[in-house]
C-alpha positions in Angstrom: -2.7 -14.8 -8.8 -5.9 -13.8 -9.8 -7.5 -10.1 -8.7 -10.0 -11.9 -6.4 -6.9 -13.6 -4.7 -5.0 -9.9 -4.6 -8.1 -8.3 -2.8 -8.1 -11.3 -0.5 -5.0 -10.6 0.7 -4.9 -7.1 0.3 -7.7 -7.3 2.8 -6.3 -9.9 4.9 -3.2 -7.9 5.5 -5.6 -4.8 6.2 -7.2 -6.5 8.5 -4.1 -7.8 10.1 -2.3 -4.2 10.5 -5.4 -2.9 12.7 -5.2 -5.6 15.2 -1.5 -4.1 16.1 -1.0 -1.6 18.8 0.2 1.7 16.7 2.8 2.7 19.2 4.3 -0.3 19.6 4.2 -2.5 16.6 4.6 0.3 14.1 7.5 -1.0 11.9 5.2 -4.0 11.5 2.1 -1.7 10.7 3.9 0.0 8.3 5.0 -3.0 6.7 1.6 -4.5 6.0 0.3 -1.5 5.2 2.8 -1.2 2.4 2.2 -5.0 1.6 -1.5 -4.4 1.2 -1.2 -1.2 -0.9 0.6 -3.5 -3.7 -2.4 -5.9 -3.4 -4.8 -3.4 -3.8 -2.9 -1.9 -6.8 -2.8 -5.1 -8.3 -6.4 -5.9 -8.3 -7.2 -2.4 -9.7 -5.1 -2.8 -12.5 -5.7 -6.3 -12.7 -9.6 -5.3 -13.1 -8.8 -2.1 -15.4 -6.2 -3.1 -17.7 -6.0 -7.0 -17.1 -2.1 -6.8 -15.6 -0.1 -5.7 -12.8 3.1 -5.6 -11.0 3.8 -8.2 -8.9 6.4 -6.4 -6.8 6.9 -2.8 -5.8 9.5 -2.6 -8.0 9.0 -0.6 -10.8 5.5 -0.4 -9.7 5.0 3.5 -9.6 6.5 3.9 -13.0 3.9 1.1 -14.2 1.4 3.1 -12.9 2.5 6.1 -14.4 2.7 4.6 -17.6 -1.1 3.4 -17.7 -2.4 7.1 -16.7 -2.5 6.3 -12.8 -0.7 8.9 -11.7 -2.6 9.3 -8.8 -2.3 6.0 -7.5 1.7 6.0 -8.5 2.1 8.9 -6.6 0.0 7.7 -3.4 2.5 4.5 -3.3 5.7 6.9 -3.7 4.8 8.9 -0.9 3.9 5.3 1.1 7.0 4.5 0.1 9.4 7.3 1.3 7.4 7.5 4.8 8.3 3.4 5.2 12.0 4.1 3.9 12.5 7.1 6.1 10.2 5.9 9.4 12.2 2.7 8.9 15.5 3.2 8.2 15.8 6.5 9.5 14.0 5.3 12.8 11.4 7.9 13.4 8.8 6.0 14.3 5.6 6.5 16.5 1.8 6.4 16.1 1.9 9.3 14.3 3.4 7.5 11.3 0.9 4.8 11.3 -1.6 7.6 10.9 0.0 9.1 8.0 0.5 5.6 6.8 -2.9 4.6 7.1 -3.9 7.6 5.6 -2.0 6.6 3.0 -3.2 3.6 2.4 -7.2 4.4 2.7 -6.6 7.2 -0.7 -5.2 4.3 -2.3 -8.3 2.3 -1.4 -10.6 5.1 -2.5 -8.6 5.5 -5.6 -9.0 1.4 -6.2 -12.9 1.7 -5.6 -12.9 -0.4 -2.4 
């Protein structure tokens, strides 16, 4: 996939998690929102160093490896807030928000 086809998507999902009702669709939300942060990682790096992770696996350590700290640590803190919302069950609109917040530094940090 090329990064045009990664920003596509990334936006795509984006577009997709706002069109969901916060309060009750927000293990979905979270989901895409996650989804779309890989895609959006991808095309940055993709753009900036001409490769990226495919998968969240290994992906903050990737980042943290090519000086993007920042952006490794954004996803690891979108990470543990979809682990613990959706494993450990606490979920409500308030995590969407944090999630989305999450998500829109990761935008800023990709330029988009």
């Amino acid at each position: 996939m090329n990064q045009n086809d990664h920003l596509d998507k990334a936006e795509r999902l984006d577009a997709t998690q706002n069109k969901l009702d916060p309060d009750v669709d927000w293990e979905s939300i979270i989901d895409i929102i996650y989804n779309a942060a890989i895609q959006y990682i991808a095309y940055y790096c993709e753009m900036n160093l001409r490769l990226h992770r495919d998968t969240h696996k290994g992906l903050p350590r990737f980042l943290d490896d090519n000086d993007l700290s920042g952006l490794a640590q954004l996803f690891r803190d979108l990470d543990i807030l979809r682990i613990s919302r959706w494993y450990g069950g606490q979920g409500n609109g308030n995590t969407v928000r944090l999630a989305r917040d999450k998500l829109s530094q990761i935008k800023q940090m990709c330029g988009i």
